[in-house]
ROLUMLUM-189272 format. One record per residue: x, y, z of N, C-alpha, C in turn; residue number from 1. Coordinates in steps of 0.001 Angstrom, whole numbers. Example, Ala and Ser with C-alpha at 12.3 -4.5 7.8 and 13.67 -1.06 7.14 Angstrom:
# residues 2
npx|npy|npz|capx|capy|capz|cpx|cpy|cpz|pos
13190|-5690|7800|12300|-4500|7800|13200|-3300|7800|1
12850|-2250|7080|13670|-1060|7140|12900|30|7870|2
END
This chain:
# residues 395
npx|npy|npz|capx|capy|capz|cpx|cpy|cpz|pos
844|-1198|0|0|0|0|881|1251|0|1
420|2293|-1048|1233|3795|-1037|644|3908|208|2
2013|4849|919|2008|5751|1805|1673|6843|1606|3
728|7800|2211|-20|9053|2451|1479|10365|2193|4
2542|9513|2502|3953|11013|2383|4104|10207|794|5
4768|9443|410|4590|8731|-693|3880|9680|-1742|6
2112|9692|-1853|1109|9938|-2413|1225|11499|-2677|7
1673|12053|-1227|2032|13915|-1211|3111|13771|-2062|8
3961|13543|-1723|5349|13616|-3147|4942|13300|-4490|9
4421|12397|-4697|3754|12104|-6063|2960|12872|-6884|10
1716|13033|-5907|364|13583|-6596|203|14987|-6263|11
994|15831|-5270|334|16957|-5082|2002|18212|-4979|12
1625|19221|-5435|2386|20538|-5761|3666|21014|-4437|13
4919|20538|-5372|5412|20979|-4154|6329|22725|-4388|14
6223|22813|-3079|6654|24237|-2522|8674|24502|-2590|15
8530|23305|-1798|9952|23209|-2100|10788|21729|-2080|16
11970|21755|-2256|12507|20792|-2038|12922|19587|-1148|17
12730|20582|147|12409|19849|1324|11612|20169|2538|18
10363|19829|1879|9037|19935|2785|9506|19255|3996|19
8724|19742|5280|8820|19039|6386|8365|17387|6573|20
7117|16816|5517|7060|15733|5632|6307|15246|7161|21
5633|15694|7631|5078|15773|9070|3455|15598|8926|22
3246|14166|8610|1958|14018|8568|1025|14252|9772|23
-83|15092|9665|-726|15459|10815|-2248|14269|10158|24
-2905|13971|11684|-3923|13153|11348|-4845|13615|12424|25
-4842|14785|13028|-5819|15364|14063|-5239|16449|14830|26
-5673|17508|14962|-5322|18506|15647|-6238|19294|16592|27
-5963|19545|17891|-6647|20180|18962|-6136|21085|20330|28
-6814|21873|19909|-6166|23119|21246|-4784|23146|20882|29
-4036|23022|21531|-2363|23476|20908|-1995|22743|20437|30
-2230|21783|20011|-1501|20331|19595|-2199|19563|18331|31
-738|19263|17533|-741|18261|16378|-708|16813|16724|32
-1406|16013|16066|-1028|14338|16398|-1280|13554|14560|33
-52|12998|15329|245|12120|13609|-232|11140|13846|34
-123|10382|12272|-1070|9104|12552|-219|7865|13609|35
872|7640|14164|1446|6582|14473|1188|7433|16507|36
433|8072|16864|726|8515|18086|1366|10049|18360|37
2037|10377|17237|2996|11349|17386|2358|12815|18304|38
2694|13457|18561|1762|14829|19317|3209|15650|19642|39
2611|16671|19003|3342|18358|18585|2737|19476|19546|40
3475|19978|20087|2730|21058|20749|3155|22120|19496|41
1820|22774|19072|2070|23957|18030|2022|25037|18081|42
3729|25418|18192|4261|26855|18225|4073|27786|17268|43
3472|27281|15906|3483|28081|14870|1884|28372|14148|44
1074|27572|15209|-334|27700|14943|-907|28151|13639|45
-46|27272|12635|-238|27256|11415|-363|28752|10454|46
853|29033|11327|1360|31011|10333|248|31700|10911|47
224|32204|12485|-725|32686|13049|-2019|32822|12593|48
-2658|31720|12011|-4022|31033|11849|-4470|30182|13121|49
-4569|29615|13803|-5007|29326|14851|-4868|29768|16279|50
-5253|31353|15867|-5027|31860|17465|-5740|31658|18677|51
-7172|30962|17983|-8034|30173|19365|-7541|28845|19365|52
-6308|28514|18882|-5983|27109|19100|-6941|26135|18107|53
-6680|24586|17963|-7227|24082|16985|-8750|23708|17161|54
-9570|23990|16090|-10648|23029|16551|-11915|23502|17844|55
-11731|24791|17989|-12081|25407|19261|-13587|24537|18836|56
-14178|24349|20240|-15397|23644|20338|-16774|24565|19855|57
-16493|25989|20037|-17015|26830|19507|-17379|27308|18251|58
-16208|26756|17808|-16198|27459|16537|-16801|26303|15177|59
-16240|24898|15827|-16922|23653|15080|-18662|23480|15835|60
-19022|24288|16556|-20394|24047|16337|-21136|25246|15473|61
-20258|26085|15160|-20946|27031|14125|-20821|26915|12750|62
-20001|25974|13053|-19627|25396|11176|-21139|24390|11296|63
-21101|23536|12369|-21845|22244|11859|-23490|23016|11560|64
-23470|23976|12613|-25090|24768|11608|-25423|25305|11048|65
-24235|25541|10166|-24692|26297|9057|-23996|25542|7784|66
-23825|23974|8025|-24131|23165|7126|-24781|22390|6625|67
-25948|22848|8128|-27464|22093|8160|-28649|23270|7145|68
-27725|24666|7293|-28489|25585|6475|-28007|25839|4597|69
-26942|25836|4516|-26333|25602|3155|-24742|26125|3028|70
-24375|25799|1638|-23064|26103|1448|-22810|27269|225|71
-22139|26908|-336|-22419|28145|-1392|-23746|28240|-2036|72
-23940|29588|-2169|-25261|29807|-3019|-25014|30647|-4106|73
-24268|31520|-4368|-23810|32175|-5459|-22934|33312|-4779|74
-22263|33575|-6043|-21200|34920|-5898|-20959|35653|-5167|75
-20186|36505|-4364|-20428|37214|-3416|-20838|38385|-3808|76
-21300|39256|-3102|-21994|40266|-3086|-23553|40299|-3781|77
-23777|39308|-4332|-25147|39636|-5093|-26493|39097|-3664|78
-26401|37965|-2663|-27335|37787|-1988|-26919|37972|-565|79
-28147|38144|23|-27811|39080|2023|-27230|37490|2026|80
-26838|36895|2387|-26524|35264|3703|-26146|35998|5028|81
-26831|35296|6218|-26778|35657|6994|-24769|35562|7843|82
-24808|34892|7484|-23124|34712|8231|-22234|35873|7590|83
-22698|36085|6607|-21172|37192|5734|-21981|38263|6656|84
-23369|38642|6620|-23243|40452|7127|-23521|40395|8854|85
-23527|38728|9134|-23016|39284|11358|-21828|38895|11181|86
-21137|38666|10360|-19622|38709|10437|-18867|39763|10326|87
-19354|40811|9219|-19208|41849|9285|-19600|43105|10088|88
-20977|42953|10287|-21095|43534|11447|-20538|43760|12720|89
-20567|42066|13088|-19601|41964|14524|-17873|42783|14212|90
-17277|42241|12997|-16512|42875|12620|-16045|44482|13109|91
-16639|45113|12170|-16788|46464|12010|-17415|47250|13416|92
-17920|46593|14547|-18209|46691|15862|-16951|47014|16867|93
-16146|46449|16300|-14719|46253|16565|-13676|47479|16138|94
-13899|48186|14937|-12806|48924|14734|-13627|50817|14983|95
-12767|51473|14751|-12879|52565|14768|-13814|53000|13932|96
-14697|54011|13723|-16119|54672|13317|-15807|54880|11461|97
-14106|55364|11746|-14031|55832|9771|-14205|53984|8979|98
-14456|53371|9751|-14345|51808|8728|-15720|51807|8546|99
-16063|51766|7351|-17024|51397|7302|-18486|49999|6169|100
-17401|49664|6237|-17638|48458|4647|-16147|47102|4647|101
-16812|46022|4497|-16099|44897|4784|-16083|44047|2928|102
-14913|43910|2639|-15191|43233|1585|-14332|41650|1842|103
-14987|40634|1723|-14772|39671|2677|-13786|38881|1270|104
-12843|37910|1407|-11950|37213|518|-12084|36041|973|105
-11296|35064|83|-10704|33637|487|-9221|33521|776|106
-8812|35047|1034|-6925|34807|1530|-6476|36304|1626|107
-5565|36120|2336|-5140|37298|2392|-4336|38163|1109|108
-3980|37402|338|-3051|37463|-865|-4635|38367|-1502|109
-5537|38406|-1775|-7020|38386|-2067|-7267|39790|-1698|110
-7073|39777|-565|-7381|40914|286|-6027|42349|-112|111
-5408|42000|-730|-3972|42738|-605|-4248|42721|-2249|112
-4896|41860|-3373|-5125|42502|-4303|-6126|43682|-4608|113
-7485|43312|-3405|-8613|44121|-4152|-8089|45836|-3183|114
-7382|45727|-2331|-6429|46727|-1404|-5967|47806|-2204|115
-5331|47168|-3402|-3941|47809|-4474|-5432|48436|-5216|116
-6506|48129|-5784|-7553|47763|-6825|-8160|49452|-6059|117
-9059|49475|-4809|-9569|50633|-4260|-8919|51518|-4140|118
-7755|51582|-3960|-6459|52429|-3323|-6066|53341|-4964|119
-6062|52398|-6088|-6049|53082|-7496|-6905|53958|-7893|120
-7775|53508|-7385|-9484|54086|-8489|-9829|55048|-7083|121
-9753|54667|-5956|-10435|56219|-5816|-9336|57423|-5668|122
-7993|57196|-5566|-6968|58422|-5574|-6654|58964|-7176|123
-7122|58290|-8054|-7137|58577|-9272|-5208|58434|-9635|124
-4298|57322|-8703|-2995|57493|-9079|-2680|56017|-9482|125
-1562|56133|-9350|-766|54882|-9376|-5|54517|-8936|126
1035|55046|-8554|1841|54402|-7527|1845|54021|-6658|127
2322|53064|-6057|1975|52052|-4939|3315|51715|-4137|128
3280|52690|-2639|4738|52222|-2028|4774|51636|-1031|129
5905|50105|-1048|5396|49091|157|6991|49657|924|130
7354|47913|1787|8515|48193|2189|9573|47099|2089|131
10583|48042|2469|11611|46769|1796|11379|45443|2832|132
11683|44202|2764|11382|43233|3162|10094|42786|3415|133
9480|43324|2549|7843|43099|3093|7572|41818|2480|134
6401|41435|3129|5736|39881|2572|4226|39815|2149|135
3599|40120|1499|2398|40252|1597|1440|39400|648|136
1719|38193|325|1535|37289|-229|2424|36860|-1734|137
1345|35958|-2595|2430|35284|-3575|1755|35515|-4963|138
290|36113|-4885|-2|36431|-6150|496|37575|-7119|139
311|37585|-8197|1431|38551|-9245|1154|40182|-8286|140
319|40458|-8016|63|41647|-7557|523|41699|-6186|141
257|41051|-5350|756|40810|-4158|2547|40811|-4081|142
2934|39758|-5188|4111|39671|-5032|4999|40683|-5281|143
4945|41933|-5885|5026|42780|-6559|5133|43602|-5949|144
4557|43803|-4290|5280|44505|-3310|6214|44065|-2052|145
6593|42718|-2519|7920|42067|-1696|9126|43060|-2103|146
9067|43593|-622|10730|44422|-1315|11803|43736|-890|147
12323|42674|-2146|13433|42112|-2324|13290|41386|-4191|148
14436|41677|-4703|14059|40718|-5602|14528|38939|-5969|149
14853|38956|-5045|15323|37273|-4524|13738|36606|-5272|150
12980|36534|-4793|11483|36135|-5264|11052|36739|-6309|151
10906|37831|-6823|10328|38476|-7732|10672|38272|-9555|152
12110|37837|-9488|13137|38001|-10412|12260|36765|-11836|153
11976|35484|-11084|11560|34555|-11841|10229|34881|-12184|154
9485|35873|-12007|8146|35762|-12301|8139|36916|-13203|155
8888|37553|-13167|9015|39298|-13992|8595|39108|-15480|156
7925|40161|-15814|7473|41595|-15339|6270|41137|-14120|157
6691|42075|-12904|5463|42307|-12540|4734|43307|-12381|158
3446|44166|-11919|3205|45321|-11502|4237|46380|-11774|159
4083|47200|-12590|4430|48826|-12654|4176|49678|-11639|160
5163|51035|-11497|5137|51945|-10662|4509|51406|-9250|161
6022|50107|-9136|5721|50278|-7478|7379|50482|-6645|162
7091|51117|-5767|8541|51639|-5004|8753|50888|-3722|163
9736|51448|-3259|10054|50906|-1803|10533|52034|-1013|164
10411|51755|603|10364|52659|1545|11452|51503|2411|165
12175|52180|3230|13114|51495|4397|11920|51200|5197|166
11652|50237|6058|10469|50178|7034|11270|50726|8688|167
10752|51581|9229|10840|51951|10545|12509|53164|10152|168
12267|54190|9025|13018|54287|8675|12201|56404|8306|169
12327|56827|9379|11477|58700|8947|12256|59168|7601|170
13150|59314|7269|13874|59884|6466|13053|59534|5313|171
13079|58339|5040|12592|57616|3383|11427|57712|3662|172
10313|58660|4481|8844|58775|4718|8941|60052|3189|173
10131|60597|3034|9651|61916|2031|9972|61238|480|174
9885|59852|527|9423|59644|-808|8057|59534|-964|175
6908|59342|-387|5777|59022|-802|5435|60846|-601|176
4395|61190|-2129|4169|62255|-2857|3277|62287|-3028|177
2804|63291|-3565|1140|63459|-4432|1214|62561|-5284|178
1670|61852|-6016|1658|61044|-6768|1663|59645|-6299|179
1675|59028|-4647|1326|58186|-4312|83|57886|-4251|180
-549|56699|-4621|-2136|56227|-4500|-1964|55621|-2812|181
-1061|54906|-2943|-1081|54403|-999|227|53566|-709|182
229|54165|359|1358|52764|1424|918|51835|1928|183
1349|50983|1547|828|49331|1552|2320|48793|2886|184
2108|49111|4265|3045|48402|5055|2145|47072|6323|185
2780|46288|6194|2297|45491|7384|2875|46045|8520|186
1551|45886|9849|1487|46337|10847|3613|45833|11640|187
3672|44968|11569|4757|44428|12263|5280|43616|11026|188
6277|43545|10403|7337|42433|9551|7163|41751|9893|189
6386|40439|9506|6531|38847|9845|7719|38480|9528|190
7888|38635|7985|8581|37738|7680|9939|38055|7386|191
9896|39506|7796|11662|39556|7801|12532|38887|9245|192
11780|38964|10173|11865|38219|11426|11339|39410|12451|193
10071|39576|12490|9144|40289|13228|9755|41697|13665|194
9723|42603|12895|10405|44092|13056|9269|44586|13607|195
9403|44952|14958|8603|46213|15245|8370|47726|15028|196
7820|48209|14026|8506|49638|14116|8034|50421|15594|197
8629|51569|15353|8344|52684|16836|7067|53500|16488|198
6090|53934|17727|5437|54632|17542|5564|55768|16873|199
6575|56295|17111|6970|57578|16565|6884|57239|15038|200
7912|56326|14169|7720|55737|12833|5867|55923|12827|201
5575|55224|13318|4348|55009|12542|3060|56298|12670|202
3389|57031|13427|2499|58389|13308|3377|59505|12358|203
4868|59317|12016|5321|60025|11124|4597|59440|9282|204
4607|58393|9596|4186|57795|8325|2286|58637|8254|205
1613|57707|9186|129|58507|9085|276|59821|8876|206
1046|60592|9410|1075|62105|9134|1502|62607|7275|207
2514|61465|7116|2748|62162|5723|1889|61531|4830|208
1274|60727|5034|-226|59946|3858|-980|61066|3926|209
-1485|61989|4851|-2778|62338|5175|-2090|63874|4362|210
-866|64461|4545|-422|65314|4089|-158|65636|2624|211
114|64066|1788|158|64432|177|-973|63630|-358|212
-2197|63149|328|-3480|62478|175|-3129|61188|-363|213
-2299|60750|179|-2337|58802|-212|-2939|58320|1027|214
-3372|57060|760|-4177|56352|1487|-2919|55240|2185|215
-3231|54791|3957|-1863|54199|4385|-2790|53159|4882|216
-1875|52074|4081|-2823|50380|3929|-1997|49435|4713|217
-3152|49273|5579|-2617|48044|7264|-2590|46747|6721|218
-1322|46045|6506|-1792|44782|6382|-1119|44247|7687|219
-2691|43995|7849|-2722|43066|9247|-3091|41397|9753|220
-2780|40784|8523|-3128|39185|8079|-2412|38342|8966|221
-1052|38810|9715|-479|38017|10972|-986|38860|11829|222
-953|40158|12032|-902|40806|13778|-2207|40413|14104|223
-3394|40321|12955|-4716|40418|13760|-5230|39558|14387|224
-6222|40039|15196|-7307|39181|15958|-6539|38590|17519|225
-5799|39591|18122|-5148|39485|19602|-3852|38992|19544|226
-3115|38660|18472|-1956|38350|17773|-797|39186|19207|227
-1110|40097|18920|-7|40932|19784|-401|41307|21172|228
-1257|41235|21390|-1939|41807|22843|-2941|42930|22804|229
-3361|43141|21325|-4446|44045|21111|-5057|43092|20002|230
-6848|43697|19622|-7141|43144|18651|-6793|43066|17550|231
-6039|44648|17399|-5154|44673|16354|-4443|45669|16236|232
-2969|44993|16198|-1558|45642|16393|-1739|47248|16155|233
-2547|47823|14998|-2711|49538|14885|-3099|50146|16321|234
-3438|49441|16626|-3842|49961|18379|-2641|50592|19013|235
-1470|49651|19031|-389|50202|19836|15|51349|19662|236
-280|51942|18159|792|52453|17837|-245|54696|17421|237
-1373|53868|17976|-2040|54862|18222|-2527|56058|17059|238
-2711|55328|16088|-3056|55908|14852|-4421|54809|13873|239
-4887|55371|12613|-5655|54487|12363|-5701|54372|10744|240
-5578|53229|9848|-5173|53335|8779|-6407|53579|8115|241
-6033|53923|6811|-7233|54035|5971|-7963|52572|5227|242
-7103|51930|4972|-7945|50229|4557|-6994|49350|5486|243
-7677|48127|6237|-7448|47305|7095|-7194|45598|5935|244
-6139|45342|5885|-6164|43690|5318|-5447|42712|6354|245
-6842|41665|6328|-6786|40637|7292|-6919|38945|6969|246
-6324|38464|7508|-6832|36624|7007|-6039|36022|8148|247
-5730|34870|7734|-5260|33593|9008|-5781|33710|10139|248
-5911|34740|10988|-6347|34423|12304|-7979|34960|11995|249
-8524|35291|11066|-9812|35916|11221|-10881|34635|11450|250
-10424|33771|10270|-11419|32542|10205|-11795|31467|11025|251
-10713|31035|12472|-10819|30291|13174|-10247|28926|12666|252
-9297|29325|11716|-9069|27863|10907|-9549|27581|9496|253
-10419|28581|9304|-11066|28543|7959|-10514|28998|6884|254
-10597|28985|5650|-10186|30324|4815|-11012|31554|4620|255
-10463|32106|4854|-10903|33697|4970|-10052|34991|4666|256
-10667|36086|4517|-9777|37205|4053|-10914|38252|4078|257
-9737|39408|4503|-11069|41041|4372|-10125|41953|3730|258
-10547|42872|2988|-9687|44419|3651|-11152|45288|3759|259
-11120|46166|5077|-12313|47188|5158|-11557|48215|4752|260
-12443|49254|4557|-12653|50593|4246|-13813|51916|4682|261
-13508|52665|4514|-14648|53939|4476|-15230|53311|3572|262
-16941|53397|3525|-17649|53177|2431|-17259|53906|1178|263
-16969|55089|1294|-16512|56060|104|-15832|55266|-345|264
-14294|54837|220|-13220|53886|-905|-14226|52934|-1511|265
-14664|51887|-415|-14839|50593|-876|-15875|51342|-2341|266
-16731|52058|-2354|-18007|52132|-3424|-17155|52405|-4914|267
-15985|53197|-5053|-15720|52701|-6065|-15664|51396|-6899|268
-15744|50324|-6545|-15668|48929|-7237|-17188|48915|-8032|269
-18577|49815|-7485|-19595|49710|-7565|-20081|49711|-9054|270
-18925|51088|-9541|-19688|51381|-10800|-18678|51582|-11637|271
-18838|51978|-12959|-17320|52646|-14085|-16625|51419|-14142|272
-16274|49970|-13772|-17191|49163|-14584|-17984|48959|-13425|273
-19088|48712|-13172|-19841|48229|-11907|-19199|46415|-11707|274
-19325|45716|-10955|-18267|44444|-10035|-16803|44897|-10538|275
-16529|45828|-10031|-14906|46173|-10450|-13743|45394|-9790|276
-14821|44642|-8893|-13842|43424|-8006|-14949|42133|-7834|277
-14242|41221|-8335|-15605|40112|-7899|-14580|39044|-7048|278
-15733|38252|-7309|-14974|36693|-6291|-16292|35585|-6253|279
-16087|34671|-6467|-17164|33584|-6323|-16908|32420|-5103|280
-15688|32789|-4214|-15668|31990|-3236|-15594|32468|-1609|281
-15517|34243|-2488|-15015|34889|-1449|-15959|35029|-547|282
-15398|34618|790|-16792|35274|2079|-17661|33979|2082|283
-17308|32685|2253|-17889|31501|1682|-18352|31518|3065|284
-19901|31204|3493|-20872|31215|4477|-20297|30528|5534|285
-19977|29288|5314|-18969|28276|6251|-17981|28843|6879|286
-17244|29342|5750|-16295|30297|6989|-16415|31511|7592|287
-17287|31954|7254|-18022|33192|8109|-18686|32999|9272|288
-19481|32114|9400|-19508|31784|10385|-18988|31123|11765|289
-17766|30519|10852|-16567|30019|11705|-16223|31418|12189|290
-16099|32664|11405|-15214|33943|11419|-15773|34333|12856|291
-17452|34347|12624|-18170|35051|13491|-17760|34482|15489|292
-17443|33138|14850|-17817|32490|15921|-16196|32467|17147|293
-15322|32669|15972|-13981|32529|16690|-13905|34001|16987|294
-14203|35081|16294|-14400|36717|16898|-15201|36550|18275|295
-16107|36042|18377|-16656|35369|19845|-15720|35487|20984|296
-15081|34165|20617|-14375|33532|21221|-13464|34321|21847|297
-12630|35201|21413|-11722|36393|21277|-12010|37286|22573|298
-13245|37423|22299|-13697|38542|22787|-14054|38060|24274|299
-15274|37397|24011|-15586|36504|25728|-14877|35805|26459|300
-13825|34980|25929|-13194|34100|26996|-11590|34920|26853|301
-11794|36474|26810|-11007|37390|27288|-9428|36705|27075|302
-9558|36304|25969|-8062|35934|25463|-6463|36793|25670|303
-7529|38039|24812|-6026|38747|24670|-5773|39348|25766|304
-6555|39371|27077|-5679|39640|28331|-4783|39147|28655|305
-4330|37781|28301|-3437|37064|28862|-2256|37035|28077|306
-2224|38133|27016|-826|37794|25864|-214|38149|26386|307
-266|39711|27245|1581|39991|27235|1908|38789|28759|308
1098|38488|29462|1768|37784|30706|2513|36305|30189|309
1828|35490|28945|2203|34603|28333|3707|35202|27641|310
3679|36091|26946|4771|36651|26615|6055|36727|27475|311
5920|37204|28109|6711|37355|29104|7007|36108|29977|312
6265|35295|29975|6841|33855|30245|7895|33743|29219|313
7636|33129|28365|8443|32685|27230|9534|33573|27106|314
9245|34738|27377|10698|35824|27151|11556|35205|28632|315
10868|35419|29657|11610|34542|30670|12242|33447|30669|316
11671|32237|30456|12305|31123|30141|13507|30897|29232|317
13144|31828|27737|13726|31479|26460|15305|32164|26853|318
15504|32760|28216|16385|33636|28321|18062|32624|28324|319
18454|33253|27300|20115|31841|26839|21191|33036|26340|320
22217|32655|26778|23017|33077|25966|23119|32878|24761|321
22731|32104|23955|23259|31323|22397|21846|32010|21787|322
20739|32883|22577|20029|33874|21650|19935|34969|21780|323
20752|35882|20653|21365|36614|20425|20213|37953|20858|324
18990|37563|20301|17824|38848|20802|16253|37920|20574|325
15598|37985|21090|14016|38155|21082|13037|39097|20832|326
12697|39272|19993|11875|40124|19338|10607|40095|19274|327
9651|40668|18866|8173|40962|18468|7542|41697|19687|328
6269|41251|19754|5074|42010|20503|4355|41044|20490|329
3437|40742|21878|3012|39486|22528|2824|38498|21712|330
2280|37597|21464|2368|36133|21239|3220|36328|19586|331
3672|37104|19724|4092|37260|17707|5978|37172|18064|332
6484|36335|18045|7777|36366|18414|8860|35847|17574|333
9786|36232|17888|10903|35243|17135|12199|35446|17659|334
13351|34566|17356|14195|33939|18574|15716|34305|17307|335
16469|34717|17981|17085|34965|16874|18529|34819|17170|336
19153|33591|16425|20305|33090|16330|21446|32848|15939|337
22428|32002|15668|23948|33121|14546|23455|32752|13195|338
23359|31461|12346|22889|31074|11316|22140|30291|10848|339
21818|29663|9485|20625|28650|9299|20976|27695|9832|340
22222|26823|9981|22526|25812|9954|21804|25262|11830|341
21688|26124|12612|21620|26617|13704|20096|26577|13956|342
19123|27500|13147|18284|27453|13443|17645|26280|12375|343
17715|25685|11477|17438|24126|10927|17360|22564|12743|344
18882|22840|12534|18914|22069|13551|18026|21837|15003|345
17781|23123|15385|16927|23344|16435|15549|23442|16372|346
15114|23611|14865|14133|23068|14537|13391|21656|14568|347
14676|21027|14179|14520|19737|13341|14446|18807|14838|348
15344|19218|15993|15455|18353|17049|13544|18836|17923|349
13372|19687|18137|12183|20615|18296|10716|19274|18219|350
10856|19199|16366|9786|18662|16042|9913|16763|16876|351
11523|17112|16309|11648|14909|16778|10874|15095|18124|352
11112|16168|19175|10637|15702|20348|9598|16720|21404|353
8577|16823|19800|7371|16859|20349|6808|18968|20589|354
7731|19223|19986|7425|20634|19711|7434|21331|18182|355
6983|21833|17420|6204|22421|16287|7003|23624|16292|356
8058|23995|15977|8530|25727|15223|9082|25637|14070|357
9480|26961|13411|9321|27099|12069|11005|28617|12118|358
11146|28549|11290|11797|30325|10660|10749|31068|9666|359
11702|31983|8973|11056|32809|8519|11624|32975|6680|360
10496|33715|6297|10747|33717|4629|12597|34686|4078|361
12058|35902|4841|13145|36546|4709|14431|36859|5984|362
14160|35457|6650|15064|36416|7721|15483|34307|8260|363
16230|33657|7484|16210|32190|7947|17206|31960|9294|364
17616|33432|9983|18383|32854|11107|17912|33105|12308|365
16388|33238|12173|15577|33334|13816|14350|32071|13507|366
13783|32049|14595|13168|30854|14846|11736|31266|15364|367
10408|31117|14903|9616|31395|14854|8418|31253|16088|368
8121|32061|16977|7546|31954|18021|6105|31956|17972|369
5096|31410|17683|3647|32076|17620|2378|30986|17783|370
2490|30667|18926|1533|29811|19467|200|30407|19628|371
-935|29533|20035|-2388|29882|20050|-2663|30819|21291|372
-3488|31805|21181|-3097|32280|21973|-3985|31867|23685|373
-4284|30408|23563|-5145|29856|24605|-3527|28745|25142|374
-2314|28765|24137|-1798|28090|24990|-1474|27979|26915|375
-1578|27286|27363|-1116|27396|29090|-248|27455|29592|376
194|28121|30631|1413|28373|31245|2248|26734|30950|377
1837|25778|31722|2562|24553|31447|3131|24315|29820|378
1956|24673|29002|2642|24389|27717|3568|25104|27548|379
3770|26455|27765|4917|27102|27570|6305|26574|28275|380
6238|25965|29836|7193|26068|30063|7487|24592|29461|381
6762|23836|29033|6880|22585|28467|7915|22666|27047|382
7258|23918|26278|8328|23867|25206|9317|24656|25125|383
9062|25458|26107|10698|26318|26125|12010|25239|26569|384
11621|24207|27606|12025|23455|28169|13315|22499|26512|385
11769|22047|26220|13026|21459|24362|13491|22389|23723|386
13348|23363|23426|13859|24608|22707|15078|24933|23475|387
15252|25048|24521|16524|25537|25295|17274|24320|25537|388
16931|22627|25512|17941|21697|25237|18423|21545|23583|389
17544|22012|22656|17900|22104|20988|19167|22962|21085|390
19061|24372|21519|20273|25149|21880|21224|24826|22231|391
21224|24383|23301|22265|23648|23871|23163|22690|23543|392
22219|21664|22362|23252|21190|21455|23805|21350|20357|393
23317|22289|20090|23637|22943|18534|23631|24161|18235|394
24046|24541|19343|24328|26441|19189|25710|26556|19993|395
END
């Protein structure tokens, strides 16, 4: 009989050359289990997508009734379904008064195209400035504001008149002009290895959008939904963007994707061509209601109170000489070490014995911190515990 890793190598698309190979056969609350017994405590809660942890009991009873009511019914935007507009609602309950319109996706990559799409048509420009090391998905448009061309090079041409900005960097704030349509920065660098910028950075930036009328675009597809110790990372930093893009942690596990807006932005798509943005999967009822139900969850069983104290465990524990710095903002972390060879290894020993971490796209010599954010004190000190013997032998 083929083997199920076998069958993945064979029959289905690979990413890279050496996939992890880590068959999962059930997952719950913090933890992976393979088919032979195996069990992972998961530090990487599947690229901060499972921030209520797996499987929340909550959130699978809102799937199961509204598969007793239906599944797709057509296109988005043409019929009310009840799950897309209390999803949005509850949503938009949540942010500040200028949001006012939710356009719901199947990914964040999704959300970061129809972003670039509003941001054009109602500033009447074109240019589009992200930041260097940014990550903001893998589609041609998306990819197109990775500032690096390590990735970009094999897919070229992509997207015209788009620039780059230093991130956490005032000086290079006086390139964006009247001639910018918008700044497209994520709230915090995932994937360069979790850059925080400073408050100060980020109200110099809001100040100069609002000053040559570009629009300054949050992508918030890792920080959101209590990621950091707020609902969402723009909080800290005490300013408020003009379009919000969100996915992985919104859905509860589902696929999902948003970017909101002022109704004004979003209504351009309306008309001149009227569906100036469509989608036929986007905002799929199933996961909206998962959306609705894990926003719940969030909220009532008072999650994100407990990030920075969890944080600060792990910053406690993780405390070694052989790591060089610790970085991020509550449960969004990363561990940062001399080279790959270093952080591979400590990976690789990690998973043999029963702990789940990862690195990063652009930054392969830190080690990826970002558990659910219901993990428990014990689990933490449970996996700092292998993480600081991985070190120990191979740092």
């Amino acid at each position: 009989m083929i083997s199920n890793r076998e069958l993945f190598l064979r029959n289905t698309a690979q990413t890279s050359n050496s996939p992890r190979l880590i068959e999962v056969e059930k997952a719950e609350g913090s933890y992976l289990y393979g088919p032979k017994g195996e069990k992972y405590l998961d530090l990487v809660s599947g690229f901060n997508v499972s921030n209520i942890g797996h499987r929340h009991p909550k959130v699978i009873e809102a799937i199961q009734n509204q598969l007793e009511k239906y599944l797709h019914v057509t296109v988005y935007g043409e019929f009310v379904q009840a799950p897309q507009v209390q999803f949005a609602s509850q949503l938009l309950a949540t942010l500040p008064a200028s949001f006012g319109s939710v356009y719901l996706t199947n990914s964040g990559a999704e959300a970061v195209e129809g972003s670039m799409k509003i941001a054009k048509r109602y500033t009447g420009r074109r240019q589009i400035i992200a930041a260097k090391n940014a990550y903001h998905g893998s589609t041609q448009g998306a990819l197109s504001l990775i500032g690096g061309t390590a990735y970009q090079q094999a897919y070229a041409p992509l997207l015209p008149e788009i620039d780059f900005i230093t991130f956490n960097d005032i000086v290079d704030l006086d390139s964006i002009t009247t001639k910018t349509a918008a700044v497209i920065v994520e709230a915090i660098q995932g994937e360069a290895g979790v850059r925080v910028p400073s408050a100060e950075y980020m109200q110099a930036l809001r100040a100069r959008c609002t000053a040559v009328g570009a629009l300054l675009v949050f992508d918030e597809i890792q920080t959101g939904f209590g990621r950091t110790g707020k609902l969402f990372a723009f909080e800290h930093f005490g300013i408020v963007p003009d379009i919000l893009m969100l996915a992985k942690g919104i859905g509860g596990g589902m696929p999902l994707g948003a970017f909101v807006a002022p109704k004004e932005i979003m209504d351009v798509i309306k008309d001149n061509p009227m569906l100036g943005h469509i989608t036929t999967f986007g905002g799929h009822p199933v996961s909206c209601a998962a959306a609705l139900a894990s926003l719940k969850v969030i909220q009532e069983e008072h999650l994100i109170e407990g990030v920075a104290a969890k944080a600060a465990l792990f910053r406690s524990e993780l405390s070694h000489p052989k790591i060089k710095e610790i970085r991020g903002l509550g449960l969004m972390m990363c561990l940062q070490l001399a080279n790959f060879d270093q952080v591979y290894n400590v990976s690789k020993y990690c998973a043999d014995h029963g702990v789940m971490i990862d690195w990063y796209l652009h930054c392969e010599t830190a080690l990826r911190v970002a558990p659910p954010l219901t993990v428990s004190k014990e689990e933490i000190l449970e996996a700092c515990q292998v993480i600081k013997t991985a070190i120990d032998k191979f740092c």
